[in-house]
N, CA, C and O of each residue as an XYZ file, in Angstrom:
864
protein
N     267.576    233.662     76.979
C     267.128    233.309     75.627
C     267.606    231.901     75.307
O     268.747    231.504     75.544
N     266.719    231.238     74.796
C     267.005    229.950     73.962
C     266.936    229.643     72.789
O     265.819    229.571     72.276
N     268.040    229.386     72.064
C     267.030    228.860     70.699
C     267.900    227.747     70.324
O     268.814    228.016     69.544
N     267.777    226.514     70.751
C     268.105    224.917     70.856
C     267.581    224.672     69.739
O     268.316    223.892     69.133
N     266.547    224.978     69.065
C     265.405    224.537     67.821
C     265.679    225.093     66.565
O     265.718    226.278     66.234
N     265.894    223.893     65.797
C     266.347    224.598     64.424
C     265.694    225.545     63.517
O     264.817    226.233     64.040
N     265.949    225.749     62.154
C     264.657    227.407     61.881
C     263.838    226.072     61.089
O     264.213    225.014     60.583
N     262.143    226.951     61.349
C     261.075    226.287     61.058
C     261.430    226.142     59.842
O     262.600    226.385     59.547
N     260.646    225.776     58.997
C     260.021    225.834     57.581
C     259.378    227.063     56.704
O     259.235    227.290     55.502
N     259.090    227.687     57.836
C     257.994    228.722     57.401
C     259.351    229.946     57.330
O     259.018    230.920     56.655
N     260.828    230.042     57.926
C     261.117    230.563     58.402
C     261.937    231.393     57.216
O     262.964    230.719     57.133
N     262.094    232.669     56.075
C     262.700    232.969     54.852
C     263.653    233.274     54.950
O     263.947    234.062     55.849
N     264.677    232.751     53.992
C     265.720    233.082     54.457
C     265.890    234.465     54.162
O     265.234    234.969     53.251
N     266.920    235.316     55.015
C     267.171    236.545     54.883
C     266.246    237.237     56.204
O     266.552    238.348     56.638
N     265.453    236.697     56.599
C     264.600    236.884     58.034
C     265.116    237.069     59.158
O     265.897    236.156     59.427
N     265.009    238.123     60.235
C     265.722    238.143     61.437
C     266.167    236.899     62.323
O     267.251    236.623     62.836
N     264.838    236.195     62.317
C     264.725    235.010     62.741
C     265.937    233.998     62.376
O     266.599    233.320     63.161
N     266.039    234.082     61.025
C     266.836    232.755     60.320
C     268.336    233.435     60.575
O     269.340    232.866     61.003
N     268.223    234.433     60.291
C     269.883    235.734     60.760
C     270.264    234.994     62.280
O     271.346    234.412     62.350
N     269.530    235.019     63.268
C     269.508    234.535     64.884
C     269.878    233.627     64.843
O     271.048    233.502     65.204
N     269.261    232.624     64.461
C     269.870    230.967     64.377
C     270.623    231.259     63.842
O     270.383    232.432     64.126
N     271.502    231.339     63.194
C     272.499    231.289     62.162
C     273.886    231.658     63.208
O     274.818    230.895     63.463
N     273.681    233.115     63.721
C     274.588    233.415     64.016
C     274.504    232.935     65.709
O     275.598    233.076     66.256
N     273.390    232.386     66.645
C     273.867    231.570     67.509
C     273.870    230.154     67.643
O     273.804    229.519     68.696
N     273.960    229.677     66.371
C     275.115    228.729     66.411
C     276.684    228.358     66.252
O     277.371    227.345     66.388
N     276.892    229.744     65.886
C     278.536    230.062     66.068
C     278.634    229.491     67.605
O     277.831    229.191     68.488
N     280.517    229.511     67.385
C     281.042    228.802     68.590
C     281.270    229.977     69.882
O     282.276    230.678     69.774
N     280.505    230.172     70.906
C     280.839    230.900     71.360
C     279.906    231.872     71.937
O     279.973    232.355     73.068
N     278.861    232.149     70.861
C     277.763    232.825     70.886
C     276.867    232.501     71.779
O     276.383    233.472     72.361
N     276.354    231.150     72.188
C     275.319    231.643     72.903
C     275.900    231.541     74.854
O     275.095    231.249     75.738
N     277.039    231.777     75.068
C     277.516    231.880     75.855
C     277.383    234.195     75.896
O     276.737    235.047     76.506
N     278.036    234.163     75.248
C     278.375    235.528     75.000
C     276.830    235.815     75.334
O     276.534    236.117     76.489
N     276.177    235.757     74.679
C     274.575    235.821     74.595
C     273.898    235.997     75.872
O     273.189    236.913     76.291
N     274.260    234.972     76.357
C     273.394    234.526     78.076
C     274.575    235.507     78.719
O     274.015    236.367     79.399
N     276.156    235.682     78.733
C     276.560    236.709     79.883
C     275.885    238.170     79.651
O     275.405    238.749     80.625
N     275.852    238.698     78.510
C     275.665    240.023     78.165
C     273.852    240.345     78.967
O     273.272    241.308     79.469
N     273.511    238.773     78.654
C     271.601    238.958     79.098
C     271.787    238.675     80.789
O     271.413    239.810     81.084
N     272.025    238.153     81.907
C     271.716    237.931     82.495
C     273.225    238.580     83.408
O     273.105    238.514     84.631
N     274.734    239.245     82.823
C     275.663    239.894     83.741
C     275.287    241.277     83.202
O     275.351    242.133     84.085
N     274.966    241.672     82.178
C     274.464    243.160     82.100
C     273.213    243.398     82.046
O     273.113    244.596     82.311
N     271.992    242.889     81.824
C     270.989    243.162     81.744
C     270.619    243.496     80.140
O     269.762    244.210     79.620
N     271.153    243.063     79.873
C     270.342    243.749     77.683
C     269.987    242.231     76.900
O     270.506    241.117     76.829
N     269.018    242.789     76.477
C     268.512    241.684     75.420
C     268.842    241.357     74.338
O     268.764    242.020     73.304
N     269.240    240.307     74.484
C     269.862    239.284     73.354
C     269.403    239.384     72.137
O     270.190    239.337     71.191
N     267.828    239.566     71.916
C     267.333    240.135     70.686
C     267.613    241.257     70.030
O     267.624    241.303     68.800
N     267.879    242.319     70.832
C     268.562    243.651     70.370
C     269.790    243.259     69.910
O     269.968    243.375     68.697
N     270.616    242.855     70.532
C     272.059    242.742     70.456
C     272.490    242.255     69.094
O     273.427    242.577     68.363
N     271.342    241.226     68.965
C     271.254    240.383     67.404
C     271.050    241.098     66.357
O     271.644    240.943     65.290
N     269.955    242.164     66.651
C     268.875    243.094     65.908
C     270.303    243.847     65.707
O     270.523    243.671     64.509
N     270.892    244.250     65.995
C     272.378    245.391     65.825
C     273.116    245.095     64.606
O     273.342    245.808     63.628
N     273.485    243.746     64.902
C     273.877    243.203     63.804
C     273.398    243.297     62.491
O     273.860    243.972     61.571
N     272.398    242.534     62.494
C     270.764    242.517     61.555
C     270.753    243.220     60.684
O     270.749    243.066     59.462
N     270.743    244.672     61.827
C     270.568    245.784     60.695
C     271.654    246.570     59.795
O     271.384    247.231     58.793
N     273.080    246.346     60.411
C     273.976    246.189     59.706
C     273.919    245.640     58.440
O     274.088    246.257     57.388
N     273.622    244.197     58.596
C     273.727    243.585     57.124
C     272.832    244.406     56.385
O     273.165    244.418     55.200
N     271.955    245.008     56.590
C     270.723    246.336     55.705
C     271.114    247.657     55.024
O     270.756    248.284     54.027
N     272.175    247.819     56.196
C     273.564    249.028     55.988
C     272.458    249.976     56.939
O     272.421    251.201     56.826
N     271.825    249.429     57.617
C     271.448    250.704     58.518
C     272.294    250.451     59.491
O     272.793    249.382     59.841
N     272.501    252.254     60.184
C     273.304    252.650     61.106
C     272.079    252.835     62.184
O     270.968    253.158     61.762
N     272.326    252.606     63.711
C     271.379    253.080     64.512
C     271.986    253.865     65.657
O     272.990    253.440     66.228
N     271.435    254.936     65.985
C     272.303    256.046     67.283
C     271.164    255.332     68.858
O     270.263    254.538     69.132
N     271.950    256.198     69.353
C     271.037    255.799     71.176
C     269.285    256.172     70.778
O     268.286    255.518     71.079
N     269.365    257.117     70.210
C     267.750    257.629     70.061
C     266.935    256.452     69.100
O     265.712    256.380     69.220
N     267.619    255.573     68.186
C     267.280    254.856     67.807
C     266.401    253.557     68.435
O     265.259    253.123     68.285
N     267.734    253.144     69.320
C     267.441    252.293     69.907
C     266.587    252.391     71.538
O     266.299    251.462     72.292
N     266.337    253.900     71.706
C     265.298    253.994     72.787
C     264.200    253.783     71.485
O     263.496    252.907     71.988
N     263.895    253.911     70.786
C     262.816    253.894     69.594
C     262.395    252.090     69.840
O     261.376    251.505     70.211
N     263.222    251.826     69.583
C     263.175    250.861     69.319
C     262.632    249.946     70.645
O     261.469    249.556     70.749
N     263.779    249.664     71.707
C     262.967    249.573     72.743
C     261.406    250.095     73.401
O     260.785    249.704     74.389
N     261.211    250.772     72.740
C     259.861    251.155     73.521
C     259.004    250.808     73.178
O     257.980    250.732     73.858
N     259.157    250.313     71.453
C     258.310    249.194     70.301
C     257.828    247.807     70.662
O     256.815    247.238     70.258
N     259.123    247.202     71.839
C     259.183    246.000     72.247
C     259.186    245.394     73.921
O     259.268    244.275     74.429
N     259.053    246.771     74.424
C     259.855    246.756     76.051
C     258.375    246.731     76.242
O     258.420    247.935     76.494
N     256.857    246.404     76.373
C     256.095    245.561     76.579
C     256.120    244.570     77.044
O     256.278    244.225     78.215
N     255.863    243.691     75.586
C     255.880    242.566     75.181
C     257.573    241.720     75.884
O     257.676    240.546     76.237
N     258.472    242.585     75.894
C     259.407    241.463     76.687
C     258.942    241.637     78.182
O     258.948    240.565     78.788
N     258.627    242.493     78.767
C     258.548    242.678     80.180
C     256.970    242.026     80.566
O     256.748    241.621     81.707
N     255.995    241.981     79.565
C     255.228    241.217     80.276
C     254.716    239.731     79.628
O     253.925    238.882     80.038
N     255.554    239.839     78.422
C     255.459    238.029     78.211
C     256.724    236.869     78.344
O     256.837    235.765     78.877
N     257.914    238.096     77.263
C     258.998    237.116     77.423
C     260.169    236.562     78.981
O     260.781    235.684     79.590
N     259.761    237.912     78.845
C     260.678    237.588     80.637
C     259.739    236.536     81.829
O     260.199    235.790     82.694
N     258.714    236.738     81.580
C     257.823    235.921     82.657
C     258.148    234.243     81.902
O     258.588    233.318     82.586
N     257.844    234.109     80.456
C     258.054    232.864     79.948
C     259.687    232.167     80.533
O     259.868    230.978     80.796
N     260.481    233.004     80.607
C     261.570    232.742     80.663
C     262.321    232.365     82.190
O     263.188    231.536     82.468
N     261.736    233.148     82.854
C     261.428    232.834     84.464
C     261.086    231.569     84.482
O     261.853    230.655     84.786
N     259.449    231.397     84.029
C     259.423    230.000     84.209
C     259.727    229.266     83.707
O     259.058    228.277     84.006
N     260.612    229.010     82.828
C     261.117    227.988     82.308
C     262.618    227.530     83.100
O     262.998    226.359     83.134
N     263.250    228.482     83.614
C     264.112    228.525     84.264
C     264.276    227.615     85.446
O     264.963    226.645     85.764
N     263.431    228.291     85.898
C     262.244    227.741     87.488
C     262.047    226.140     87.033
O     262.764    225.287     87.555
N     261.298    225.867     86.290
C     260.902    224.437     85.712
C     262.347    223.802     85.652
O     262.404    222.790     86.351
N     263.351    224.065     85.111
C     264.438    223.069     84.615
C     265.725    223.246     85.724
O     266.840    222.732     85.623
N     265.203    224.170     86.856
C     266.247    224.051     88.143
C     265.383    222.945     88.933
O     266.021    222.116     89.582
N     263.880    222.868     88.924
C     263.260    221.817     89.399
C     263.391    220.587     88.599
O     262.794    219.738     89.262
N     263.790    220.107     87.675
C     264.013    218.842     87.098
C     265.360    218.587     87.846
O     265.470    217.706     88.698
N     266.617    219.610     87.383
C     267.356    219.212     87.899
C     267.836    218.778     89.409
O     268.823    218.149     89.789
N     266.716    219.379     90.128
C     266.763    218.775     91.326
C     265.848    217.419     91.917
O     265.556    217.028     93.047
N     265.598    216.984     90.681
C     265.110    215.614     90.911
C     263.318    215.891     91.201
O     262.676    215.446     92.152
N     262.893    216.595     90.278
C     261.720    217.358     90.488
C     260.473    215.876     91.004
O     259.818    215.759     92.040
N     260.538    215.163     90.059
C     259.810    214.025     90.256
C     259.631    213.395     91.432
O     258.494    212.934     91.540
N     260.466    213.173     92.513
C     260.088    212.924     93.833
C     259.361    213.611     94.492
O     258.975    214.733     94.164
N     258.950    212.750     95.980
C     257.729    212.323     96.587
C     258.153    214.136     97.053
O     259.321    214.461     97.266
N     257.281    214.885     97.120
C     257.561    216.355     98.063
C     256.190    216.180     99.164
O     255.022    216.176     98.775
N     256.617    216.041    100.593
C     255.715    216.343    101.749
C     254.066    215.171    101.708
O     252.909    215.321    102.100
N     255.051    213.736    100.811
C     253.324    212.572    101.048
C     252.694    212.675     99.974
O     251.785    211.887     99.715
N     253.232    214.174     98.704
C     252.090    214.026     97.792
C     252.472    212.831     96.594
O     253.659    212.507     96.535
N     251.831    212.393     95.963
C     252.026    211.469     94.932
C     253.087    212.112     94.106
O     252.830    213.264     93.758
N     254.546    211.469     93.609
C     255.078    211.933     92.636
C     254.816    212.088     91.397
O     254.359    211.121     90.788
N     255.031    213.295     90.734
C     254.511    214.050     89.516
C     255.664    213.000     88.621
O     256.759    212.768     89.133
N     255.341    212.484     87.430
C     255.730    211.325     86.309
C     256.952    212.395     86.036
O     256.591    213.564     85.897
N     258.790    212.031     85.918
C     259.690    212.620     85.187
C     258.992    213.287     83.673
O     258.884    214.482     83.397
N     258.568    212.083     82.813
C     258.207    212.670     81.846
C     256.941    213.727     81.481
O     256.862    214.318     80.404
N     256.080    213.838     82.455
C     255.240    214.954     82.377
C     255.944    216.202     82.367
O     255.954    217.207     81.656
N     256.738    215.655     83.767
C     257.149    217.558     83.827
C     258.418    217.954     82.875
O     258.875    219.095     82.809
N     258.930    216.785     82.122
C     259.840    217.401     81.068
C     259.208    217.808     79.719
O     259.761    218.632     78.990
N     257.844    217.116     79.348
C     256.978    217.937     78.671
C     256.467    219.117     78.902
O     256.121    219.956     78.070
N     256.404    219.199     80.555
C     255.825    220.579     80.982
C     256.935    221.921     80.635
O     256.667    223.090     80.913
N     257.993    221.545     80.087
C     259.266    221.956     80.961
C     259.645    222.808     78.627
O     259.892    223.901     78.118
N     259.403    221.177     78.083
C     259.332    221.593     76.389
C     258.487    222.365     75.996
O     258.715    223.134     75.062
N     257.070    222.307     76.776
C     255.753    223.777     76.092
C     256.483    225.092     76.223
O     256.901    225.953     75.449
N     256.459    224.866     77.671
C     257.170    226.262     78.013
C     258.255    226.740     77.450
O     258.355    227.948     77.236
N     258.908    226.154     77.232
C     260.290    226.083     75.935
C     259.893    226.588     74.787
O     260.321    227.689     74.442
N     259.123    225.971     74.097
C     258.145    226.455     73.072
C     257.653    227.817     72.900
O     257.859    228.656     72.023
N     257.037    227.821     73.833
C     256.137    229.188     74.499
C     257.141    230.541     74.495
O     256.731    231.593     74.004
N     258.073    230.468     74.901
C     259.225    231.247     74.789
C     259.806    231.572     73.515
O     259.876    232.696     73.016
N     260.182    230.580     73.076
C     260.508    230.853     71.632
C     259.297    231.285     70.858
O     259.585    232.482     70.840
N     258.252    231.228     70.256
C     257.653    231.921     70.408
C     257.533    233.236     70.475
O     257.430    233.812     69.392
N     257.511    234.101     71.779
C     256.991    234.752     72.107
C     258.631    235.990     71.993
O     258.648    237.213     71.852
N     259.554    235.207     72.099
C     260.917    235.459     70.821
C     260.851    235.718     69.934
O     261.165    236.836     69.525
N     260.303    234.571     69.074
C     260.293    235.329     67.356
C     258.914    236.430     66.960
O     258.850    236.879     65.816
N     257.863    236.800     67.988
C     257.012    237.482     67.696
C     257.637    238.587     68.110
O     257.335    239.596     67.473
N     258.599    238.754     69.184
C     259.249    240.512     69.434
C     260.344    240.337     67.913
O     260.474    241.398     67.302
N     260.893    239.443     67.470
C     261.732    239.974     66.159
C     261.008    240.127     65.451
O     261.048    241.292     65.055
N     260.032    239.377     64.849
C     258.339    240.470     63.596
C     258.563    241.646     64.016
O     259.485    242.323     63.562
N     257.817    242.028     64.872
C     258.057    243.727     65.436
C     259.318    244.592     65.079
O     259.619    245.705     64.645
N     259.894    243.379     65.535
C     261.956    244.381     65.518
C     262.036    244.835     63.960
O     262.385    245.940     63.546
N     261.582    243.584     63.118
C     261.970    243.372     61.830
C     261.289    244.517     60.969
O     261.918    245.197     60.158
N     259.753    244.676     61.267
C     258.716    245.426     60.969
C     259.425    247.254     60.982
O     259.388    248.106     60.094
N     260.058    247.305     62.471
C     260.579    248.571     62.763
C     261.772    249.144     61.679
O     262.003    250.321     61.400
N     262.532    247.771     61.101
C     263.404    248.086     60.529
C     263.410    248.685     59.156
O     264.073    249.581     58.632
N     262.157    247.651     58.623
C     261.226    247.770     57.202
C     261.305    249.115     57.281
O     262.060    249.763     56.556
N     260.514    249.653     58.189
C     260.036    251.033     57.620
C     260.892    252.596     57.929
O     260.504    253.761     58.013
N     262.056    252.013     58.024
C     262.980    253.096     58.316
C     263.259    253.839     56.630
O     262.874    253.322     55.581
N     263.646    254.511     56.691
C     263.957    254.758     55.355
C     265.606    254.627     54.866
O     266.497    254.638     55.715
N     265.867    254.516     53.567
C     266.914    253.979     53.042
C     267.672    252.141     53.694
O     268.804    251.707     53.479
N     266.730    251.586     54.344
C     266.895    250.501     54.292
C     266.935    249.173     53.524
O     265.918    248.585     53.156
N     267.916    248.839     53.356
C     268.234    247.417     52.159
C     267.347    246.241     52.360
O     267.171    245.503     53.331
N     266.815    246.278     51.111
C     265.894    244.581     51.602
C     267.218    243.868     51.377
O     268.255    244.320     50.890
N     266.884    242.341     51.957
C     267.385    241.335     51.155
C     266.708    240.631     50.141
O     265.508    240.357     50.142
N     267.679    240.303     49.127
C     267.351    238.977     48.251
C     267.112    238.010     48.475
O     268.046    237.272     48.789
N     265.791    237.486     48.445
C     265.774    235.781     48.877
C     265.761    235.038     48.365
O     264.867    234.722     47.580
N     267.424    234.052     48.756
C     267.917    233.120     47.966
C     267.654    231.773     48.638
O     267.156    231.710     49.762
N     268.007    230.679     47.915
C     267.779    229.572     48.104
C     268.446    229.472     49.949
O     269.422    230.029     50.451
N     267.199    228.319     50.689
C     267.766    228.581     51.970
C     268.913    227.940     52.499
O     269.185    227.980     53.699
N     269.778    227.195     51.426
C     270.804    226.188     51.625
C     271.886    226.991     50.916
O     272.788    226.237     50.550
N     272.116    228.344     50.578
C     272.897    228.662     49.758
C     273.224    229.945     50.794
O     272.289    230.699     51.064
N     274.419    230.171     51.318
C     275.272    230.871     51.723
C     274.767    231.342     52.955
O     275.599    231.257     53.859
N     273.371    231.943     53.376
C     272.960    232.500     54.326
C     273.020    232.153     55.602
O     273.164    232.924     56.551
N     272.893    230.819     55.640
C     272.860    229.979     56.476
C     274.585    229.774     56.909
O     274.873    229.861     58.103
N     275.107    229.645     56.424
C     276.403    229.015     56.549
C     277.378    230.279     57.199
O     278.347    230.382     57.950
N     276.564    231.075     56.488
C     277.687    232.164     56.330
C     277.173    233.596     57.368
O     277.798    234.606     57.691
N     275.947    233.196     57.644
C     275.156    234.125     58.555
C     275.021    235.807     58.174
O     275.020    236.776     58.933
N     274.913    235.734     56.745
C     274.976    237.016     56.116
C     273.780    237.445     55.366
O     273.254    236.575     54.673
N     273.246    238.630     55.372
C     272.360    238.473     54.336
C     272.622    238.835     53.007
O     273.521    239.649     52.797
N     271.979    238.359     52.075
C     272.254    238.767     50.518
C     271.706    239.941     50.567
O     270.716    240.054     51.290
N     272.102    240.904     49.958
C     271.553    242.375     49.647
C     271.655    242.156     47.939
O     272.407    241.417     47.304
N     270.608    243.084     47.471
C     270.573    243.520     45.945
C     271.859    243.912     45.396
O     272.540    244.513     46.226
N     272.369    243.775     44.340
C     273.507    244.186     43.734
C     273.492    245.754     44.208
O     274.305    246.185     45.025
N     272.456    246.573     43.591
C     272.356    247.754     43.665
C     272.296    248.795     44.772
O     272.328    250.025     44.767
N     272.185    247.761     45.838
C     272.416    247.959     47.740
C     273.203    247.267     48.431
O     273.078    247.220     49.655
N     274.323    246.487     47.667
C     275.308    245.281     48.194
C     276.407    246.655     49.102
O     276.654    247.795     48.709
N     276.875    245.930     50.428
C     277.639    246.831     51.313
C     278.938    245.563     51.321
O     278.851    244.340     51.209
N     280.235    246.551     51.521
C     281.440    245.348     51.184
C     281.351    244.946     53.133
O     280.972    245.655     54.065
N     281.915    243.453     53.102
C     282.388    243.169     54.557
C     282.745    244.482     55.106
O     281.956    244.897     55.954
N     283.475    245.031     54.901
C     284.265    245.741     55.830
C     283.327    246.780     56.608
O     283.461    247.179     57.765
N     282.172    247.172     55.508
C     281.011    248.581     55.879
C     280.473    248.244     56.866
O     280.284    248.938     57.865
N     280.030    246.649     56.619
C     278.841    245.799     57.458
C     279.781    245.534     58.939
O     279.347    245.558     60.091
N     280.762    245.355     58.622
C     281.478    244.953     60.231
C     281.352    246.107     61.207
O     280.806    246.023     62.307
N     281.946    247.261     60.660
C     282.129    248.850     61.009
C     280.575    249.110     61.498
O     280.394    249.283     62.703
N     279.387    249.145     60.548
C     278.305    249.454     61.089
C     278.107    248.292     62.088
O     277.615    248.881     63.050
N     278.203    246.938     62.439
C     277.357    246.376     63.076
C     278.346    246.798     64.871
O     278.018    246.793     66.058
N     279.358    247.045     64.247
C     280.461    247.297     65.479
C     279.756    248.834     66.294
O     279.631    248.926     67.515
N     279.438    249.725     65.491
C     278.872    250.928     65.462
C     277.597    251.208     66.651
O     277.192    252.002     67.500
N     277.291    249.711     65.888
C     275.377    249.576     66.508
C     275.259    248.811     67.462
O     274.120    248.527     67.831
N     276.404    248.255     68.140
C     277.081    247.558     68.967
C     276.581    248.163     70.369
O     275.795    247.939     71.290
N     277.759    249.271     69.830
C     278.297    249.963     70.682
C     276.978    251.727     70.972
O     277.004    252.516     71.916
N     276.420    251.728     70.236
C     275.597    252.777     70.492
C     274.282    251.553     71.695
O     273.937    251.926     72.816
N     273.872    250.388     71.156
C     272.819    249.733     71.969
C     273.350    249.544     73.375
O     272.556    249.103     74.207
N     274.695    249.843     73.779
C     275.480    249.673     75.071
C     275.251    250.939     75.776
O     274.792    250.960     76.918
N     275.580    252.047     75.085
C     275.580    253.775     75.108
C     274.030    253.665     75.560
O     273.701    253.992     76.700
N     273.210    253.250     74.731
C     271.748    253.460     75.482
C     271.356    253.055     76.544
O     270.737    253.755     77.345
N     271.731    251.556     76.758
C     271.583    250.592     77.705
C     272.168    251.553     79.207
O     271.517    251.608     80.250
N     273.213    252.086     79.034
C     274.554    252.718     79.794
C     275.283    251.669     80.809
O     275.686    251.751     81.970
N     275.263    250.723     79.895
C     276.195    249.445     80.055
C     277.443    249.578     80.437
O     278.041    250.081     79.486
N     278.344    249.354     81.538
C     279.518    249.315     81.747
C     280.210    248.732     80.655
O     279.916    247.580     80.338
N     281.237    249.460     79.922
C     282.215    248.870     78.809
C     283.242    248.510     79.610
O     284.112    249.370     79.749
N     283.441    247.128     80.375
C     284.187    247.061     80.913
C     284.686    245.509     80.090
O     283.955    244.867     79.336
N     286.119    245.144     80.480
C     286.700    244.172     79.776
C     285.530    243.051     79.287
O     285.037    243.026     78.159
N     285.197    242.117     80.410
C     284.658    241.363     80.245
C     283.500    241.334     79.166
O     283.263    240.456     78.336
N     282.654    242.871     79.463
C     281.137    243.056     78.293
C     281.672    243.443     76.662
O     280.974    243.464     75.649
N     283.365    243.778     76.808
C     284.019    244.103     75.490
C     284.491    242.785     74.809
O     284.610    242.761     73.584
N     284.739    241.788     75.498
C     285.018    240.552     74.693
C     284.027    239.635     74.052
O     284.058    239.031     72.980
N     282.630    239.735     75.553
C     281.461    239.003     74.516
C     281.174    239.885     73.829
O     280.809    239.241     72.845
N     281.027    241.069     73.520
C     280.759    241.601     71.972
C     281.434    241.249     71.015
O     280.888    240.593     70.128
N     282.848    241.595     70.921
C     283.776    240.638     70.491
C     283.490    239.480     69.679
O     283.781    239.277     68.500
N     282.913    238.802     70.451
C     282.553    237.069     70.223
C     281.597    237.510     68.857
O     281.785    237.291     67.660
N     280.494    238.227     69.573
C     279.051    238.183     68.429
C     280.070    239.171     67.144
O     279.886    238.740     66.005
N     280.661    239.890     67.197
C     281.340    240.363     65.797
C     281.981    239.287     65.341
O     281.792    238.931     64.178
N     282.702    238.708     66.042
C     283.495    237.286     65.096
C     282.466    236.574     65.008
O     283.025    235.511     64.740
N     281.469    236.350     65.024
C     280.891    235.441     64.309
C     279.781    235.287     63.295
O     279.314    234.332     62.674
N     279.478    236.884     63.375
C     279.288    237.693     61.962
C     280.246    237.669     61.077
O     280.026    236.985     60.078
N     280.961    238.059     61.129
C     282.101    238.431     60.002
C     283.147    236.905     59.773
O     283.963    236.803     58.857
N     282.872    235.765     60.876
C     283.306    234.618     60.072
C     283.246    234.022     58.656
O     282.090    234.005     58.235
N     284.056    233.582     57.894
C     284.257    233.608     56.466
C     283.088    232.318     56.196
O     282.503    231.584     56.992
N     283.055    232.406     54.918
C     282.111    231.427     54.174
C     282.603    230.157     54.532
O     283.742    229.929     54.938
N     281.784    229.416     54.381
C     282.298    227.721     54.688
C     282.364    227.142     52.918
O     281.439    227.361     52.136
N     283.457    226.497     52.590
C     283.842    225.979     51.430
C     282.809    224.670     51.454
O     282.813    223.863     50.525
């Protein structure tokens, strides 16, 4: 997963999407992110989505999250993972000096193929934030789920990687940590993820940087 690109315009705050950016730009995160995706096998979007729905005060069990996966395990297996392959593929070939002469043929221009290299970049992200619509969609219609309030997009959300909930559905830190820790750990239980040191600290990471304090 990548997301180098800041949130669009179009993007509301309180949105899974804008939740994602937010919280992988913490320090730490998108490390944690890429070991958990590529040393255990689980998707970074879920992992996020755990969180997510925490801030909603929904709780999710293993049956949940086979639910859930099966909503999206498509669309990652036959768009995002292929996008992501090749993009991979593309930027191990830059780095190997992609632009030279290979076997007499005319060399391909550096800057083409680093444009070739940004679509596909694009293309991915993308095809990213269309499995969180879905994720987001799934969450909507659960029942007893908290909307958020949408507040100004420069005012706390961002900073603070939290969502505003209604007074009348507001959950204290402590509920939201507990559930997102909860939903953590059940998306691992499904996965049947080795809880072994290493996959317990990058979780770790993504809870601290949820529950990091407001910026003054």
């Amino acid at each position: 997963m990548t997301m180098e690109n800041p949130p669009r315009a179009g993007a509301m705050p309180g949105s899974f999407w804008t939740f994602s950016l937010a919280v992988y730009a913490r320090p730490g995160v998108p490390e944690a992110c890429l070991a958990l995706q590529d040393g255990y096998g689980l998707d970074v979007n879920v992992l996020l989505f755990a969180l997510y729905a925490a801030q909603h005060g929904a709780a999710l069990d293993t049956d949940a999250f086979e639910d859930l996966d099966g909503a999206v395990a498509n669309w990652r297996r036959q768009v995002v993972a292929p996008l992501r392959a090749i993009r991979r593929h593309v930027k191990t070939t830059l780095g190997d000096g992609g632009g030279a002469t290979r076997a007499g043929k005319t060399p391909t221009p550096a800057s083409v193929e680093q444009e070739t290299y940004e679509a596909i970049k694009r293309a991915e992200l993308s095809a990213e934030r269309a499995q969180q619509c879905n994720m987001e969609q799934w969450l909507a219609a659960r029942p007893g789920t908290a909307a958020p309030v949408q507040a100004d997009a420069g005012d706390g959300f961002a900073s603070d990687a939290r969502v505003a909930l209604d007074s009348s559905d507001a959950l204290d830190a402590a509920t939201i940590d507990t559930l997102g820790a909860a939903n953590l750990d059940a998306y691992l239980a499904h996965m049947q993820c080795p809880c072994d040191a290493n996959a317990q600290a990058f979780v770790q990471v993504l809870l601290a940087a949820v529950s990091a304090p407001r910026s003054e």
